[in-house]
C-alpha positions as CSV (number, residue, x, y, z in Angstrom):
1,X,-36.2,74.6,-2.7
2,X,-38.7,73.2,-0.2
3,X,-42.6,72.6,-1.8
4,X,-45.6,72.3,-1.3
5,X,-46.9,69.7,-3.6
6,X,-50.6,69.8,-4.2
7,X,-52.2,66.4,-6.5
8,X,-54.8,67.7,-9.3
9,X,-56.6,64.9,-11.7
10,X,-56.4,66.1,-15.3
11,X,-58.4,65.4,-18.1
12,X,-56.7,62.5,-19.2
13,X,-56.8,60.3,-16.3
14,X,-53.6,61.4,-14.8
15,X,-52.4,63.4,-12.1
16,X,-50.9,66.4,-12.2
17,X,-48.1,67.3,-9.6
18,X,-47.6,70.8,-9.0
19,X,-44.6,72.1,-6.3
20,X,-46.2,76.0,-5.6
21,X,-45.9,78.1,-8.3
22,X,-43.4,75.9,-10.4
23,X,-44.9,74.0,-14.1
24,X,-47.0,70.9,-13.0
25,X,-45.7,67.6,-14.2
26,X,-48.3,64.8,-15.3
27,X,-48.1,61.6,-13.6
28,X,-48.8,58.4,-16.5
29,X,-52.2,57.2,-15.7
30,X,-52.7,53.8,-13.3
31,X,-53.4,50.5,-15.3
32,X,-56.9,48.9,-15.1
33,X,-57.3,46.6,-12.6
34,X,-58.1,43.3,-14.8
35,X,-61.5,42.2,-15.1
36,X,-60.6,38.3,-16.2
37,X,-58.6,35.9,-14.7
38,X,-55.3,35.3,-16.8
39,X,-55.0,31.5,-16.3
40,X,-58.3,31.0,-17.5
41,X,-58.9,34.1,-20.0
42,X,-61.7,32.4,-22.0
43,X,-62.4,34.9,-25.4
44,X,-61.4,34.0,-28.4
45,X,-58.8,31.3,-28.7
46,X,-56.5,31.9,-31.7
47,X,-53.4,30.7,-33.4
48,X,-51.4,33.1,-34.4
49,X,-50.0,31.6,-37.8
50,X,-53.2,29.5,-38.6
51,X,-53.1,29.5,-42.7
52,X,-49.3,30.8,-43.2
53,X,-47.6,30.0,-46.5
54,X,-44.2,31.6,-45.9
55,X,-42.0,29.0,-48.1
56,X,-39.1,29.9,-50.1
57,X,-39.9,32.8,-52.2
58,X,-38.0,31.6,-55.1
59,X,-37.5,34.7,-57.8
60,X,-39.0,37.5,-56.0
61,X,-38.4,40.8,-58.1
62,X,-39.7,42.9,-55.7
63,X,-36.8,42.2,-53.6
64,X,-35.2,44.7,-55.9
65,X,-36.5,47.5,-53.5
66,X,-34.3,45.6,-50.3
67,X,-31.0,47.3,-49.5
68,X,-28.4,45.8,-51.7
69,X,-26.7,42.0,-50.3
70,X,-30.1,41.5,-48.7
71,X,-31.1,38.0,-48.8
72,X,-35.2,37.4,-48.9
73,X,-36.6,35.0,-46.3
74,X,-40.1,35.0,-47.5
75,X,-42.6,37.0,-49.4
76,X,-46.3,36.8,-49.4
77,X,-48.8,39.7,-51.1
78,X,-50.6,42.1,-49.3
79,X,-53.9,43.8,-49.7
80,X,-53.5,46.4,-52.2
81,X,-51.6,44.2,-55.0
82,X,-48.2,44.3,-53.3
83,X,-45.6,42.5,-52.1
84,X,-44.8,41.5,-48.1
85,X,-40.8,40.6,-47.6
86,X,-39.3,39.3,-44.8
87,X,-35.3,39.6,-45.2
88,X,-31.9,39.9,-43.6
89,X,-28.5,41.0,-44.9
90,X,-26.8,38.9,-47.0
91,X,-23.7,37.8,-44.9
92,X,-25.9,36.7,-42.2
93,X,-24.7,33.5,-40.2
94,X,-20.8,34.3,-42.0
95,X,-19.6,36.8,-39.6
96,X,-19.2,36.6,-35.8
97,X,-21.7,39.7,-35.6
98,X,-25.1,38.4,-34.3
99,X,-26.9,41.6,-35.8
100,X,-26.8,41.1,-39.1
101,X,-28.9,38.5,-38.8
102,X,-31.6,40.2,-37.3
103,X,-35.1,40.2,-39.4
104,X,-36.8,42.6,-41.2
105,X,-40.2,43.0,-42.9
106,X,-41.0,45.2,-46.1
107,X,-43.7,46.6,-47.8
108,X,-43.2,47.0,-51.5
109,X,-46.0,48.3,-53.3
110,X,-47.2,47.4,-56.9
111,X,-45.6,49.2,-59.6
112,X,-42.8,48.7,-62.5
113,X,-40.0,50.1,-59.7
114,X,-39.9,47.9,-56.7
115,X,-39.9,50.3,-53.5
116,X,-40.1,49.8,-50.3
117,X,-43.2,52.3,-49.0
118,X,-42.6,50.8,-45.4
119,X,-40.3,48.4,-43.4
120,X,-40.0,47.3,-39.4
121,X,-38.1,44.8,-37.8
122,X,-39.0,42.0,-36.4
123,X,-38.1,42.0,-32.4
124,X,-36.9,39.3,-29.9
125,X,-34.9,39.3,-26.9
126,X,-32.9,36.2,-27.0
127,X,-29.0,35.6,-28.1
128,X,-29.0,34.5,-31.5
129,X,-26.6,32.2,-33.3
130,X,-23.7,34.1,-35.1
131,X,-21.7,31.4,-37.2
132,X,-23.1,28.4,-39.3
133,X,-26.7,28.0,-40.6
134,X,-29.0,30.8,-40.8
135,X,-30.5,31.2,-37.1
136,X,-33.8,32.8,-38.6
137,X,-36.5,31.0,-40.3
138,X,-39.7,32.8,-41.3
139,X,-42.4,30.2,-41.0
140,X,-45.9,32.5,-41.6
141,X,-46.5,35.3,-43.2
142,X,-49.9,36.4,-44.1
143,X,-52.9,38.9,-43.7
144,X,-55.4,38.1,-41.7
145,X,-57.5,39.2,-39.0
146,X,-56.7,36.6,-36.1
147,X,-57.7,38.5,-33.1
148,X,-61.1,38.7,-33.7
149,X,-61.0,43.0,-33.9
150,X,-62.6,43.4,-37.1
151,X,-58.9,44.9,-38.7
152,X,-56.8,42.9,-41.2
153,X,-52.8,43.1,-39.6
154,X,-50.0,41.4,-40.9
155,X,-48.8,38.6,-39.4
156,X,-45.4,37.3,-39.1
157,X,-43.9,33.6,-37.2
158,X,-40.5,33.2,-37.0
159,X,-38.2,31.0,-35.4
160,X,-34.7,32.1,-34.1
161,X,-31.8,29.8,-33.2
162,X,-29.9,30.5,-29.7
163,X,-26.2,29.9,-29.4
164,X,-25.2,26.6,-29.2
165,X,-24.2,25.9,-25.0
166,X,-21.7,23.0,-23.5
167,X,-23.6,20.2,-22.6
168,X,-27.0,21.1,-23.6
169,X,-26.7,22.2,-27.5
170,X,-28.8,25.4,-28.5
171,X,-32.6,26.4,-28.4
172,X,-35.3,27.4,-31.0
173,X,-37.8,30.0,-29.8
174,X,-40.9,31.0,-31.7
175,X,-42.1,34.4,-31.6
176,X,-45.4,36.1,-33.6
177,X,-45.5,39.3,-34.3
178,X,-48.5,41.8,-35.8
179,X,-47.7,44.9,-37.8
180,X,-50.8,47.4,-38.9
181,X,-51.0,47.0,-42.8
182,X,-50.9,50.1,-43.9
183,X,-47.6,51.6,-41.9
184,X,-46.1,48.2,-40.2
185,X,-46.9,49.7,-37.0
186,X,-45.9,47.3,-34.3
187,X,-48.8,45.9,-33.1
188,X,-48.2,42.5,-30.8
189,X,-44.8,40.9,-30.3
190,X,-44.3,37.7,-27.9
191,X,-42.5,34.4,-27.7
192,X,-44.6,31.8,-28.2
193,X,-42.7,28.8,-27.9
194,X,-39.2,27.6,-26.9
195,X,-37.9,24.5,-28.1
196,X,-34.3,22.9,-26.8
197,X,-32.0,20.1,-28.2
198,X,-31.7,18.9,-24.5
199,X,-34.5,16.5,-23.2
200,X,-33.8,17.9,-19.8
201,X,-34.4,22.0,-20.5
202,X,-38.1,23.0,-20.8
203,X,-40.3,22.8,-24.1
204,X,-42.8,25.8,-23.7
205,X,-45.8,26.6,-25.9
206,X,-48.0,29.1,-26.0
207,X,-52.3,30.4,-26.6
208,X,-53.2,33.1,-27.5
209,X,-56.6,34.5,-26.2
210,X,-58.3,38.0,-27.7
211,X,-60.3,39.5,-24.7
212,X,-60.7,42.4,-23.2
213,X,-58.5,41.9,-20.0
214,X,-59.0,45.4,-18.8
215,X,-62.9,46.0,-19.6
216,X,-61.8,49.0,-21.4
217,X,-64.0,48.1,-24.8
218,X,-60.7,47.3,-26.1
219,X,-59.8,43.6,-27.4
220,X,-56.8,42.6,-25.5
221,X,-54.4,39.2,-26.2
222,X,-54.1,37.1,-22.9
223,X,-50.8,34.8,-23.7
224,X,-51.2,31.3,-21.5
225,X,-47.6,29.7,-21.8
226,X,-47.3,26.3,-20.5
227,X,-44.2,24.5,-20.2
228,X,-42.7,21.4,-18.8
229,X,-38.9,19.4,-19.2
230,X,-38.9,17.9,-23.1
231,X,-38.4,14.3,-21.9
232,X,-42.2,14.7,-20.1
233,X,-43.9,15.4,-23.3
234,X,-43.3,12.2,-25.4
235,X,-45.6,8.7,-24.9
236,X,-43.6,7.6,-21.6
237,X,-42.2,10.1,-19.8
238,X,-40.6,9.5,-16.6
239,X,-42.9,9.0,-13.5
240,X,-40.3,10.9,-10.8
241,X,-39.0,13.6,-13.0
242,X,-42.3,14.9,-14.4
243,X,-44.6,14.4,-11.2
244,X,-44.9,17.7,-10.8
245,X,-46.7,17.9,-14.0
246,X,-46.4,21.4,-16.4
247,X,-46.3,25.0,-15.3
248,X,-48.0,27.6,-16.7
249,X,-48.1,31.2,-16.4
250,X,-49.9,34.4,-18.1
251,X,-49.0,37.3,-20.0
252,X,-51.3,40.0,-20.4
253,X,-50.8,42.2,-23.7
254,X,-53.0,45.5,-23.5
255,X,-53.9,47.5,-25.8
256,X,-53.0,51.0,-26.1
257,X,-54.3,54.4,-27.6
258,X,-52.1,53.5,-31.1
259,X,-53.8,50.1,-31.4
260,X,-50.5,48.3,-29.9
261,X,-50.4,46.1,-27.4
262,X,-47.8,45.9,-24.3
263,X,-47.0,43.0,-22.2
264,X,-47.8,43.7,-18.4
């Protein structure tokens, strides 16, 4: 069938695509230019797990509401009188299968029945360990408005061990997440930090900058990463192998029309 595509903005901000009389298709809106520079973002510098308490949770009975085996990682309240738990299944790091080790945060309101009224898991896009200690440690979990927005999220930090590789052992990353309090909407996921047993693989670390990248009225995150070989980061690194000094690059998370954000 040969057409003759016209272009038509819509409403929205997207374009519709029409081929003669068939149903127009919309095209997704183009992203906002930028309106800062990502190296050097300014806003509001913040640290994501500033004032987390995430230690062990001892007897926690509102982990009655988690699946059954379940193991609780950490448990902090929220604000309506409830409980926060982050958990994974209980045979996690005794089987070969990586995924039952992945995390998982609940919301268990107050009440004489522990339930959970809504849960979301934790995301990460790195291998994790399968056999041996537990590769997932939960190091903050609190609520807390970080970003500067005015809006209390929950905020979660939590540090996943890699497979271990010949020659240069296995590496920790950081990640933070943010979770609306009410639903545990995903709000803001990223890896903020990578550290390796070898001295010769990079150490990374992260900022975290709330802006508005996009000069949509919006507060954006603007993630700086720097990161540089392990053995440069003590008191005497080596002249020749860290001359080059660190590298750095940006990551721009935007907000959407859900109050998420997405890395571009």
């Amino acid at each position: 069938m040969r057409c003759a595509w016209s272009l038509v903005l819509a409403s929205s901000g997207g374009v519709l695509i029409a081929c003669g009389g068939a149903p127009a298709r919309t095209a997704p809106p183009a992203a906002r230019p930028l309106c800062v520079d990502p190296a050097a973002p300014g806003g509001i510098a913040f640290d994501a797990a500033a004032g987390d308490d995430a230690g062990e949770p001892g007897d926690e009975p509102a982990a009655a509401a988690l699946p059954a085996d379940w193991v609780v990682l950490a448990a902090a309240p929220d604000d309506a009188g409830g409980r926060l738990l982050v958990g994974v299944e209980g045979d996690c790091g005794q089987t070969s299968d990586a995924d039952r080790c992945n995390p998982t945060l609940f919301a268990v309101p107050a009440g004489a029945t522990p339930t959970v009224r809504a849960r979301a898991e934790l995301q990460f896009d790195v291998e994790l360990a399968a056999i041996g200690d537990l590769p997932v440690r939960v190091v903050g979990l609190a609520v807390d408005d970080r970003d500067g927005d005015g809006a209390r999220d929950v905020w979660v930090t939590y540090e996943l061990m890699g497979p271990p590789q010949p020659a240069v052992g296995s590496t920790t990353t950081t990640w933070v997440a943010s979770f609306a309090v009410e639903t545990l909407a995903p709000h803001l996921t990223a890896q903020v930090g990578a550290q390796p047993e070898a001295e010769v693989l990079d150490l990374c670390t992260s900022t975290l900058h709330a802006v508005d990248a996009d000069c949509d009225g919006d507060l954006d995150v603007v993630q700086v990463e720097t990161c540089q070989p392990q053995l440069c980061a003590g008191d005497e690194p080596d002249p020749e192998t860290c001359a080059a000094g660190p590298t750095t690059r940006s990551i721009v998370h935007v907000r959407q029309a859900d109050g998420g954000l997405r890395a571009r």
